[in-house]
GUMIVO-785326 format. One record per residue (C-alpha): x, y, z; residue number from 1. Coordinates in nm, 4 decimals, m for minus. Each point is the difference from the previous one (the first is absolute). Layout:
// GUMIVO-785326
r u=X	v=Y	w=Z	num=NUM .
...
***
This chain:
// GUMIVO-785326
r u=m3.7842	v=m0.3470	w=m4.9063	num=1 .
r u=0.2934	v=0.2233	w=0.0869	num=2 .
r u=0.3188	v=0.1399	w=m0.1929	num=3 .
r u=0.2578	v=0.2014	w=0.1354	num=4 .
r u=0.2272	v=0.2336	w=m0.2412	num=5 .
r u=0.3556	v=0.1310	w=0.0647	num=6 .
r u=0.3057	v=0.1593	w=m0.1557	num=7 .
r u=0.3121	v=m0.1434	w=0.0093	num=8 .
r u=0.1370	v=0.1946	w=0.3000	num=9 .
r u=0.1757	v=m0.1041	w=0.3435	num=10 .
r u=m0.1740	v=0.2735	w=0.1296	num=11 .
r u=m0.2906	v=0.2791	w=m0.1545	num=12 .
r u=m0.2033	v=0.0196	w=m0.3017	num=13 .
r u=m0.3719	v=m0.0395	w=0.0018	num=14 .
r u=m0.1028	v=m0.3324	w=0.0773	num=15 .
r u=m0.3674	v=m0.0984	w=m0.0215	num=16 .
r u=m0.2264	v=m0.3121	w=0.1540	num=17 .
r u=m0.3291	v=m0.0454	w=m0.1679	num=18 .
r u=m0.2951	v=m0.1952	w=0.0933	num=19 .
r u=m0.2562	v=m0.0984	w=m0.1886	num=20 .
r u=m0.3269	v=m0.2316	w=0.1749	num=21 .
r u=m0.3403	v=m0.1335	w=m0.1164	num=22 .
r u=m0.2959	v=m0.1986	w=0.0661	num=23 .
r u=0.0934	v=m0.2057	w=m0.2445	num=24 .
r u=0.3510	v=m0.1851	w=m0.1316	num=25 .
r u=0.2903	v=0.2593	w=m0.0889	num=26 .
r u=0.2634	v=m0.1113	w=m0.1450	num=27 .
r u=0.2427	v=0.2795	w=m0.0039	num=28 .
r u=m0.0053	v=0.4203	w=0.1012	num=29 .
r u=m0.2065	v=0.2418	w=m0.1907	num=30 .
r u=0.1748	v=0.2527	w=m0.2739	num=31 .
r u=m0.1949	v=0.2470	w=0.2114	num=32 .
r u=m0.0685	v=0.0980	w=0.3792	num=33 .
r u=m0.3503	v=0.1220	w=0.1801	num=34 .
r u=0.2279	v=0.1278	w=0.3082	num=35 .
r u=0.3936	v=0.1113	w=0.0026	num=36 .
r u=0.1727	v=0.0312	w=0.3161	num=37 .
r u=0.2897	v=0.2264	w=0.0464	num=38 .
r u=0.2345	v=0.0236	w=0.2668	num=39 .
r u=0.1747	v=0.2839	w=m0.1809	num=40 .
r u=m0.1284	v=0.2644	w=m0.1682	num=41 .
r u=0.0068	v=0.1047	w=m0.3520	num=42 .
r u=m0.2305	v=m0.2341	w=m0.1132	num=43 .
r u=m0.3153	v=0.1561	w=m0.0208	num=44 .
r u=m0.1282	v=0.1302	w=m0.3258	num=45 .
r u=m0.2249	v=0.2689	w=0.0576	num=46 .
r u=m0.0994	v=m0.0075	w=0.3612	num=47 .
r u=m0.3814	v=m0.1744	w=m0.1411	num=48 .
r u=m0.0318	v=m0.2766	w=0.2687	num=49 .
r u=0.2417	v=0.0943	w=0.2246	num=50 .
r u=0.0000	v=m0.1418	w=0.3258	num=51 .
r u=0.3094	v=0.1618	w=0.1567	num=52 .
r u=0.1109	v=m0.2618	w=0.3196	num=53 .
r u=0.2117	v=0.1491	w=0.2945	num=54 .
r u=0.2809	v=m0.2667	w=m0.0939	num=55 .
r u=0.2611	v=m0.0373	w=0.2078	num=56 .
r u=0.3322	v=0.0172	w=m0.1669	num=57 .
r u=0.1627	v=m0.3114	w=0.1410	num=58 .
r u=m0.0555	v=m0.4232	w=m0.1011	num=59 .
r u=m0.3302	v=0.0187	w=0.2035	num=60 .
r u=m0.1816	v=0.2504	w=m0.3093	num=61 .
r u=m0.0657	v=m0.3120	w=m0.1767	num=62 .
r u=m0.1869	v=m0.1483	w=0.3096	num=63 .
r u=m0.1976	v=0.3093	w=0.0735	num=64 .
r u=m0.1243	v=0.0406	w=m0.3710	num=65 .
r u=m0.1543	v=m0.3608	w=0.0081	num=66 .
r u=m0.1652	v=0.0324	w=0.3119	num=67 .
r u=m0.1507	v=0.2854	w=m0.1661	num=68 .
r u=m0.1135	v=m0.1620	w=m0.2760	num=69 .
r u=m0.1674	v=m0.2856	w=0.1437	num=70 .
r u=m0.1817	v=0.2699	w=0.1737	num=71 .
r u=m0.0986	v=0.1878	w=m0.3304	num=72 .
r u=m0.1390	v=m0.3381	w=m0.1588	num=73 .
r u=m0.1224	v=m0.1684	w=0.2883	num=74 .
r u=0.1735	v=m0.2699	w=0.0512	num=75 .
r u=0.0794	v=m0.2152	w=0.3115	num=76 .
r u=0.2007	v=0.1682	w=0.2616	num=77 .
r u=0.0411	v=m0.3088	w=0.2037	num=78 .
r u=0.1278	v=m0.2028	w=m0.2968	num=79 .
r u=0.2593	v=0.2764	w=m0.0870	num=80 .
r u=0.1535	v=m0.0344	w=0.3501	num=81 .
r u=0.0176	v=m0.3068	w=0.0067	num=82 .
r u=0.2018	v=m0.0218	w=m0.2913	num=83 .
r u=0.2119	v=0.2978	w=0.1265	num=84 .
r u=0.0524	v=m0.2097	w=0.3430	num=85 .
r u=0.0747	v=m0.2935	w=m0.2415	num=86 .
r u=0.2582	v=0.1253	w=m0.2265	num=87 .
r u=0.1707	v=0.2159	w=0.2724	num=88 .
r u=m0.0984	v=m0.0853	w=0.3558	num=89 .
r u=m0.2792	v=0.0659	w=0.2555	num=90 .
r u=0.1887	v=0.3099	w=0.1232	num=91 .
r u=0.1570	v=0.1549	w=m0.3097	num=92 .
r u=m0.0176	v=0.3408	w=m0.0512	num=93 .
r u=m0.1545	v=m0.0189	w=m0.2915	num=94 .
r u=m0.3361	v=m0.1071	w=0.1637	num=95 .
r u=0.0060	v=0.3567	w=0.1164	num=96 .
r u=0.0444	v=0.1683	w=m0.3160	num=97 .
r u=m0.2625	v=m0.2159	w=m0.1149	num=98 .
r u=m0.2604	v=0.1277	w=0.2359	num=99 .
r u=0.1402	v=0.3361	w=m0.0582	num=100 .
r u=m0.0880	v=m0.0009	w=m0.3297	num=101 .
r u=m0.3398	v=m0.1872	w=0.0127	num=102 .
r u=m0.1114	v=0.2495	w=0.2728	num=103 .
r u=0.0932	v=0.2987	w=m0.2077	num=104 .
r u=m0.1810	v=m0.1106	w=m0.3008	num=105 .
r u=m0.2789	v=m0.0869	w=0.2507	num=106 .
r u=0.0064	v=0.4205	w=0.1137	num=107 .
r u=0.0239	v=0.1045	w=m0.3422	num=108 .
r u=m0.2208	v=m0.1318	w=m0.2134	num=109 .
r u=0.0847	v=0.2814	w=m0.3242	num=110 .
r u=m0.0159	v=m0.3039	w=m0.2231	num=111 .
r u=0.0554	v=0.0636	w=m0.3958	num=112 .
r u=m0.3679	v=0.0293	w=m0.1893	num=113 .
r u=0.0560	v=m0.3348	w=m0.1889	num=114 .
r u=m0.0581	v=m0.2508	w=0.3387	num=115 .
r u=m0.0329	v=m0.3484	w=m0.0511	num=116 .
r u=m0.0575	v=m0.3067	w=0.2164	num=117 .
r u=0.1877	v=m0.3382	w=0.0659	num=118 .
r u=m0.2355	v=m0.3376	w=0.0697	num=119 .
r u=0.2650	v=m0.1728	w=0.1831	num=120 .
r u=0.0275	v=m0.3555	w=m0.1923	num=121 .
r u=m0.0717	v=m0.2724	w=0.2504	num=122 .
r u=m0.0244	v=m0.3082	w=m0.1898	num=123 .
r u=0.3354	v=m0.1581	w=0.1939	num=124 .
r u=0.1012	v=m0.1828	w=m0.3210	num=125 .
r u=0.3545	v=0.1373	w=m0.0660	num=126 .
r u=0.2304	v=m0.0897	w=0.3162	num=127 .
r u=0.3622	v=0.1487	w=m0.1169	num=128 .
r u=0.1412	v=0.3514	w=m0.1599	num=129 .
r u=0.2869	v=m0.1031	w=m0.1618	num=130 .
r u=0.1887	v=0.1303	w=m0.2840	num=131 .
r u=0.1040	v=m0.1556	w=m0.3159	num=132 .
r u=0.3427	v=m0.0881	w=0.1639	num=133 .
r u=m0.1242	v=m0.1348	w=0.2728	num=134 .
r u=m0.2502	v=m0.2269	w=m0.1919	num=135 .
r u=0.2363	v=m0.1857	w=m0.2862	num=136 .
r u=0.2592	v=m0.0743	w=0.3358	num=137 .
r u=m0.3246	v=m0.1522	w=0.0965	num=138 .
r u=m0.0758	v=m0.1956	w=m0.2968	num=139 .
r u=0.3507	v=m0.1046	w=m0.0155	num=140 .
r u=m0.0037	v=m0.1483	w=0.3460	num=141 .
r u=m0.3403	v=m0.1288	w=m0.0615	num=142 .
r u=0.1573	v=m0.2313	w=m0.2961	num=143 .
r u=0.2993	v=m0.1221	w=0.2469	num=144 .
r u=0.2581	v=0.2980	w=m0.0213	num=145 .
r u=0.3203	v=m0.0677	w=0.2401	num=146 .
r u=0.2894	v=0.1838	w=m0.1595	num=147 .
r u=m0.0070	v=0.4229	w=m0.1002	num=148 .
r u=0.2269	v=0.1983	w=m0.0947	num=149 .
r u=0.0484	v=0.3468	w=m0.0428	num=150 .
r u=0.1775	v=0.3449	w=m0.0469	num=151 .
r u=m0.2647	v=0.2884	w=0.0628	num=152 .
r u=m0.1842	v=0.1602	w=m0.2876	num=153 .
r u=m0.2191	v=0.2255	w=m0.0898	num=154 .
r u=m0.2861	v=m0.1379	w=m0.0203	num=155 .
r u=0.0118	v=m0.3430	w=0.1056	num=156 .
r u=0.1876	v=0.0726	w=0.3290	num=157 .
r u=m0.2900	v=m0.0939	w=0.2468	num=158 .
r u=0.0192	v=m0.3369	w=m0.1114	num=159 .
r u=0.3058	v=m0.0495	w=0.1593	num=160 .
r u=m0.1026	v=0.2156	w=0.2719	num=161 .
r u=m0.2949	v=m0.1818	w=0.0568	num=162 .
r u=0.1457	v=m0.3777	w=m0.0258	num=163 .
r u=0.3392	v=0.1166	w=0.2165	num=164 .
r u=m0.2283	v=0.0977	w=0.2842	num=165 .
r u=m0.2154	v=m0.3008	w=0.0164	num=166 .
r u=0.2846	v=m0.2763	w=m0.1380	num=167 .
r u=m0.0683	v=m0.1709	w=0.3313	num=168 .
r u=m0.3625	v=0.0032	w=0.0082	num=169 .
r u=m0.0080	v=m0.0778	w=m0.3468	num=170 .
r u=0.2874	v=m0.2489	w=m0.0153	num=171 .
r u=0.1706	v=0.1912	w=m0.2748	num=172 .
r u=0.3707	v=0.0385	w=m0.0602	num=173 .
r u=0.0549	v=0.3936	w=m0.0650	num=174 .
r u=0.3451	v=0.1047	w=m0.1684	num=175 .
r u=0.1201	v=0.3578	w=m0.0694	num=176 .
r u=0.3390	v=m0.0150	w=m0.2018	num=177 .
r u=0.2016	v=0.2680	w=m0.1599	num=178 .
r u=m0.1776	v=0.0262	w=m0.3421	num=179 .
r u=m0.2206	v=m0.1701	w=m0.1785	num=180 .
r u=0.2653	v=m0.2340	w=m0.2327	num=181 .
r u=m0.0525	v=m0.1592	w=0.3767	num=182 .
r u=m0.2860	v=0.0092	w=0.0494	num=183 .
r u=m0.0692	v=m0.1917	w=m0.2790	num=184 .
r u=0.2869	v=m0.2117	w=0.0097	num=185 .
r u=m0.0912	v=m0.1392	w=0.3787	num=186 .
r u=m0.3233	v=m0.0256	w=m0.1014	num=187 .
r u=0.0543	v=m0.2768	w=m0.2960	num=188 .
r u=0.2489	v=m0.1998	w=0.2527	num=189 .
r u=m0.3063	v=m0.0105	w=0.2368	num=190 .
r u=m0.2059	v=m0.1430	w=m0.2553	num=191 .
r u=0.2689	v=m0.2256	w=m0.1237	num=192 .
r u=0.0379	v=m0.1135	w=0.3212	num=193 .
r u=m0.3863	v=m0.0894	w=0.0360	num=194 .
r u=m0.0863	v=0.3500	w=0.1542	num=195 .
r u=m0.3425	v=0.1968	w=m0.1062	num=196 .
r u=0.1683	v=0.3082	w=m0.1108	num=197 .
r u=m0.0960	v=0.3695	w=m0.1078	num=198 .
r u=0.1710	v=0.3222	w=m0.0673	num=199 .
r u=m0.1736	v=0.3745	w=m0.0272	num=200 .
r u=0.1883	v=0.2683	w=m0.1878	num=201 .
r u=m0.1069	v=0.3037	w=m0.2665	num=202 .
r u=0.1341	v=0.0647	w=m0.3097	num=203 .
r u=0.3731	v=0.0799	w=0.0282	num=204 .
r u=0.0161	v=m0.2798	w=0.2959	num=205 .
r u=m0.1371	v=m0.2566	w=m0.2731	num=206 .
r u=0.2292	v=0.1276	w=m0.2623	num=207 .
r u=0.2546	v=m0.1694	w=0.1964	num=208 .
r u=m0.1608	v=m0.3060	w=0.0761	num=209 .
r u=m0.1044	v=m0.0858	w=m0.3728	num=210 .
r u=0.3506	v=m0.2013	w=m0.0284	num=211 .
r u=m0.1010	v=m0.2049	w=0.2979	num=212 .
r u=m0.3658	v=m0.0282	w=m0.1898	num=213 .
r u=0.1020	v=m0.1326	w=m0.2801	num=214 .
r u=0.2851	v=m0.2748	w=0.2309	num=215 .
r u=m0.3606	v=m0.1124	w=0.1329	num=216 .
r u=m0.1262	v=m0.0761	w=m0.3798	num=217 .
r u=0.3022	v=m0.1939	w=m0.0328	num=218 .
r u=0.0479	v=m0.1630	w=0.2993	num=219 .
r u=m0.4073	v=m0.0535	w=0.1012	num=220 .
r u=0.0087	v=0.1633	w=0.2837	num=221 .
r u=m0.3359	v=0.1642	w=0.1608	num=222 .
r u=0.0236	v=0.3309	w=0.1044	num=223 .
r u=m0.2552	v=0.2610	w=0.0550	num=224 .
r u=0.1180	v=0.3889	w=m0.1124	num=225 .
r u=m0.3097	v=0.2988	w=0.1595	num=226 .
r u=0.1018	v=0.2752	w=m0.2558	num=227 .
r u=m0.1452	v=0.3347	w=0.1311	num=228 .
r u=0.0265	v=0.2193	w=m0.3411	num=229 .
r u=0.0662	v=0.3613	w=0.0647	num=230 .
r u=0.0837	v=0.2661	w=m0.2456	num=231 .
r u=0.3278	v=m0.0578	w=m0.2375	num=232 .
r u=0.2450	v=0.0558	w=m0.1205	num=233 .
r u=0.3062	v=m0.0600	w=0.2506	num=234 .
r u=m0.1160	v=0.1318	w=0.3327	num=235 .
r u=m0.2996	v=0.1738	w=m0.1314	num=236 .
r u=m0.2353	v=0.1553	w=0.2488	num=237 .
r u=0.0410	v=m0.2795	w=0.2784	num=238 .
r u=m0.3415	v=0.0229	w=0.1975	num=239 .
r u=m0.2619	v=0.0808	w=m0.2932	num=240 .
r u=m0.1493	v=m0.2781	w=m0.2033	num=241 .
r u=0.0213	v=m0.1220	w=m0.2925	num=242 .
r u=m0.1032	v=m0.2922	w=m0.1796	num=243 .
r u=0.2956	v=m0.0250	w=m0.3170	num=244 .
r u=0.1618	v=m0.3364	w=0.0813	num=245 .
r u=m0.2408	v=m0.2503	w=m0.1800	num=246 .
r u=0.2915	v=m0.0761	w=m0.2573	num=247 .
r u=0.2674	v=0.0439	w=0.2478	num=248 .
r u=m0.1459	v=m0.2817	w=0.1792	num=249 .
r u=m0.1658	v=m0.2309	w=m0.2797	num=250 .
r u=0.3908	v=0.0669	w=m0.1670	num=251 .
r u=0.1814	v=m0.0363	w=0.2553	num=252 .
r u=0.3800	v=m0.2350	w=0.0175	num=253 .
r u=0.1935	v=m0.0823	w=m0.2652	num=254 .
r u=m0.1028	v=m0.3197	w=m0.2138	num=255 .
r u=m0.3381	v=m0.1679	w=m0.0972	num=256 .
r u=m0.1365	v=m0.2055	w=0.3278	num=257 .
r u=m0.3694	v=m0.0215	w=0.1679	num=258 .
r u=m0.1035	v=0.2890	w=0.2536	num=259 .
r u=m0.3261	v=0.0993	w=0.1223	num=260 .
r u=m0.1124	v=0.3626	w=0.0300	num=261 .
r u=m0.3317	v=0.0651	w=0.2500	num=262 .
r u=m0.0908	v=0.3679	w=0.0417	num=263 .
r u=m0.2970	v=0.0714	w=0.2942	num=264 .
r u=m0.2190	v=0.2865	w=m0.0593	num=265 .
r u=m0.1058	v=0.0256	w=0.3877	num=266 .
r u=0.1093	v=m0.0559	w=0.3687	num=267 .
r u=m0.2061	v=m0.3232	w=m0.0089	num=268 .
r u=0.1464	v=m0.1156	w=m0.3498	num=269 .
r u=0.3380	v=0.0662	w=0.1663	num=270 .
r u=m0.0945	v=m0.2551	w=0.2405	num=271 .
r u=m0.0950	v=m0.2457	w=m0.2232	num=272 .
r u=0.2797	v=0.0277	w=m0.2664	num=273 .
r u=0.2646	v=m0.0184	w=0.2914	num=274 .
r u=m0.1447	v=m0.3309	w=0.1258	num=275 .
r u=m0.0182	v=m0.1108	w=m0.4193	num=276 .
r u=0.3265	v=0.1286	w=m0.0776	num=277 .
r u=0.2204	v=m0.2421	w=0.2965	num=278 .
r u=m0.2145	v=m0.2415	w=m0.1207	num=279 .
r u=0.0290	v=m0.0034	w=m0.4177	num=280 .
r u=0.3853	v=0.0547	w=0.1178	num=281 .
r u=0.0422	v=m0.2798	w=0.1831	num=282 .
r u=m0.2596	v=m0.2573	w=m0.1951	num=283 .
r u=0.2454	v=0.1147	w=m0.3405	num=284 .
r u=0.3073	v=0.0957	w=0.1072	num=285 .
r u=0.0131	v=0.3256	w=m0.1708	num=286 .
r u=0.0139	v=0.3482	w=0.0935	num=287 .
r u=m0.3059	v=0.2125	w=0.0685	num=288 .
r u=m0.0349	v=0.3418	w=m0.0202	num=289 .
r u=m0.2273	v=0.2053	w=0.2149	num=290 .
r u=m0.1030	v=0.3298	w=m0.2006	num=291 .
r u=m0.1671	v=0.2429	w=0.2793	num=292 .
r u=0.0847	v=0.4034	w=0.0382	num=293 .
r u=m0.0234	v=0.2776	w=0.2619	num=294 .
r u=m0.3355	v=0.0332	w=m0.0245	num=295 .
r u=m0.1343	v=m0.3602	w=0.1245	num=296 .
r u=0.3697	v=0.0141	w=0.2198	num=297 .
r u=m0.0588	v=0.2573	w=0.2029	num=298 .
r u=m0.3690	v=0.0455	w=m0.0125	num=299 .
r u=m0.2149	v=m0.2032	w=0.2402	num=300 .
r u=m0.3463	v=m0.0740	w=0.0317	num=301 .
r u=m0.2472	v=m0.2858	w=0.2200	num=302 .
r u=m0.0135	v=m0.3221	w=m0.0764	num=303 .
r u=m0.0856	v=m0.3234	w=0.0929	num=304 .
r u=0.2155	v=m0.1169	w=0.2964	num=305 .
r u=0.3450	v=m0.1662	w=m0.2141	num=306 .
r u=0.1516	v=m0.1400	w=0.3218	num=307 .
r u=m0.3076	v=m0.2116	w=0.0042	num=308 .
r u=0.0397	v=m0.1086	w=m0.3192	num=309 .
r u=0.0386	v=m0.4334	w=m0.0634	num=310 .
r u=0.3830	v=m0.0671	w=m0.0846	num=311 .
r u=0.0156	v=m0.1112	w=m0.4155	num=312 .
r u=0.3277	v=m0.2342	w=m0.0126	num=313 .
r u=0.0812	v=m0.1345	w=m0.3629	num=314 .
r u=0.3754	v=m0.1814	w=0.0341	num=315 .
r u=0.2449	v=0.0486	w=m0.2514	num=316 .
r u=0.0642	v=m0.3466	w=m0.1874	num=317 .
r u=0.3883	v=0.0607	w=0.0137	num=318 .
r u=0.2442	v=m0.2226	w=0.1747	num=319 .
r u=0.0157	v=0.1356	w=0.3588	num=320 .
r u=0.3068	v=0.0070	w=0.2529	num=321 .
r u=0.0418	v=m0.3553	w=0.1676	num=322 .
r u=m0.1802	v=m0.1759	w=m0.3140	num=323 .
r u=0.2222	v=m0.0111	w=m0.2786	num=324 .
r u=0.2769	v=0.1249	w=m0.1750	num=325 .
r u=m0.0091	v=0.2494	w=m0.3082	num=326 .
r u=0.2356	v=0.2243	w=m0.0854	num=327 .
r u=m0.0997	v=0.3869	w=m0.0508	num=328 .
r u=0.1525	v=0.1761	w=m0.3018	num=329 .
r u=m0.0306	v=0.3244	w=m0.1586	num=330 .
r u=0.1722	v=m0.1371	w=m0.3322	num=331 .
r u=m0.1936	v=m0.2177	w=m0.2431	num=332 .
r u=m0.0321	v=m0.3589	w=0.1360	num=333 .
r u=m0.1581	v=m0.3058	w=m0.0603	num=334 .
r u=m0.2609	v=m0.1631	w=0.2648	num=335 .
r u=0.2740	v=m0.0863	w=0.2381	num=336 .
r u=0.1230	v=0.3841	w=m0.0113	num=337 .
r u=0.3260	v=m0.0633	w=m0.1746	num=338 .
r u=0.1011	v=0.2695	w=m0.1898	num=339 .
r u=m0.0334	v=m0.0586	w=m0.3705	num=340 .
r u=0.0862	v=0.1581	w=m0.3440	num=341 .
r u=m0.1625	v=m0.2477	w=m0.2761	num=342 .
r u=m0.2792	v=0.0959	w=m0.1884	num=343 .
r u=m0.2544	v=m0.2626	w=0.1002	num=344 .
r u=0.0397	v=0.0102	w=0.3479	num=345 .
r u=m0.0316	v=0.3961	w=0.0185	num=346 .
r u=m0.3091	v=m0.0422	w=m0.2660	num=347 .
r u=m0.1413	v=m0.2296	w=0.2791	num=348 .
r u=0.1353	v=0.2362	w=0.2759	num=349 .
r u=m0.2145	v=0.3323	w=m0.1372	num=350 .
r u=m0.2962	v=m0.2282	w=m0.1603	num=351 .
r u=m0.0457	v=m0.1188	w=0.3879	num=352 .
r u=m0.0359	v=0.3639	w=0.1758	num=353 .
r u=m0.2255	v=0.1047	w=m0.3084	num=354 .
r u=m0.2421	v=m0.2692	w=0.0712	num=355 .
r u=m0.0754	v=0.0732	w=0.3254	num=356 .
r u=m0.1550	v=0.3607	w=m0.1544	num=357 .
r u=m0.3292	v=m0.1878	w=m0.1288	num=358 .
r u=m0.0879	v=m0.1867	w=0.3226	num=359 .
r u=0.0722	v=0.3335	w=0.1440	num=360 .
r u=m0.2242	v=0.1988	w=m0.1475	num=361 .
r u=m0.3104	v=m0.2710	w=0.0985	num=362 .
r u=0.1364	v=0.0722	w=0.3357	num=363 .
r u=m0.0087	v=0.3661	w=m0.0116	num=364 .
r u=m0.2274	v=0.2910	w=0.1192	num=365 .
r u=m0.2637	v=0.1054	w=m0.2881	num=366 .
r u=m0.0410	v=0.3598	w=m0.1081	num=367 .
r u=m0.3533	v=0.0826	w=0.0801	num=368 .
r u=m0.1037	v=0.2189	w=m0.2821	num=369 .
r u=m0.3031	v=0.2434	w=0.1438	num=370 .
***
């Protein structure tokens, strides 16, 4: 698993990548580290297991310190190039600082007194590092996604990252309008007009989507909402993590009307509570809320391969473009979707979006209680 950490800033500020591997499963960094890499310095504690690194101070330090370390725990040189030649090309620069590094740990071999080794994990199971992001786009496609929108947030910007560069590939339309009233506005028309839609936002982003949430109670309209949660109030601290928007969510819009609220503890969870939540939206009609923070966001680890993955299609039961007639309306109406104002019809009205909450909840993820 890895996790990356960073202030607020255009430019400066400490920012920190951690890594954390096993033998076995992990499912997300460790609180503390066996090795700490610093490309500046004022780090270091008290100079105990110090191994002070020639860095260069240009973009290639970063380079030069891993080839280092896959020196100093034995790992495959061969396999580092070749992700090096991968990533940035088979004559990059960085190939060089690579080898520079690798052949200076390799001459110096003033490791610290606590050494440890690394049994390389060849078992060839998990085929894809991919981050918590990148997996619920995945799920979401994987249950028939064709319509996103999106204004970027901390921390639920890679999904539309990830989905605007491969909207061809994966036959997604990708939308980034001026705010998210927009966002979430395009996004109900889509699935009005018999689109598979989706939206990703944070906290202040969904604030100003909740009036469009609750037009989907009323109208029966399936949309799916990926709430990152970072810290509130307001602004907050924009790229820590949080996890404070369990009532936002479960409260959110104005009104009493069915919603569905899933909230993945992993990368792989995120996978499969994306493909659930286009699916429960669509099969109901009713707005679904993805609950996920910075932490499964932004962290990635390796998984099973999602693009792989069989396609899970569950059709919405509404009347789509081209077969029928039925009138949308965010006022109280009758089954037609006239507007009404008399008591039994409205009883009727808010009796029909209730019901849908028990087959709902037969339909829903169960907490697994360990």
């Amino acid at each position: 698993a890895d996790y990356s950490e960073y202030p607020s800033l255009v430019r400066g500020g400490h920012n920190s990548y951690q890594i954390t591997y096993s033998t076995e499963e992990v499912f997300m960094v460790d609180k503390t580290a066996d090795v700490l890499i610093s490309l500046v310095k004022g780090h270091e504690e008290d100079g105990v297991n110090l191994w002070e690194i020639p860095l260069p101070s240009n973009i290639f330090a970063n380079t030069m310190a891993i080839g280092a370390l896959v020196c100093r725990l034995n790992l495959s040189k061969d396999k580092a190039l070749q992700i090096i030649k991968d990533r940035f090309g088979e004559d990059d620069k960085n190939l060089n600082a690579f080898n520079d590094g690798y052949d200076w740990a390799r001459q110096n071999q003033q490791f610290p007194t606590n050494n440890f080794q690394i049994n390389e994990d060849n078992k060839g199971d998990k085929k894809m590092i991919v981050d918590g992001s990148e997996a619920v786009a995945w799920g979401m496609v994987k249950g028939g996604l064709n319509f996103f929108a999106a204004y970027p947030m901390t921390p639920v910007s890679g999904v539309l990252h990830f989905l605007a560069k491969n909207q061809e590939k994966l036959k997604v339309k990708v939308f980034h309008p001026e705010d998210e009233i927009a966002v979430a506005s395009m996004a109900t028309g889509a699935s009005i007009a018999g689109r598979r839609s989706a939206v990703a936002t944070s906290g202040g982003g969904f604030a100003l989507m909740t009036e469009t949430v609750s037009l989907n109670g009323a109208m029966g309209v399936g949309v799916v909402y990926v709430m990152g949660q970072r810290p509130g109030p307001a602004t907050g601290m924009p790229t820590w993590t949080s996890q404070g928007d369990l009532l936002f969510t479960v409260f959110s819009g104005h009104g009493e009307f069915a919603k569905i609220v899933l909230a993945p503890g992993s990368v792989e969870e995120s996978f499969e509570m994306g493909k659930t939540a286009i699916n429960l939206a669509n099969k109901y009609d009713v707005p679904v809320i993805v609950l996920t923070d910075k932490m499964i966001c932004e962290g990635a680890t390796n998984t099973r391969d999602l693009s792989k993955e069989k396609v899970e299609i569950v059709k919405s039961t509404k009347i789509a473009p081209g077969e029928g007639t039925y009138l949308y309306n965010s006022y109280e109406h009758d089954e037609e979707g006239f507007s009404v104002e008399d008591s039994e019809p409205a009883i009727a009205g808010m009796e029909k979006r209730l019901a849908k909450l028990e087959l709902i909840k037969k339909d829903t993820p169960k907490v697994l209680l360990l």
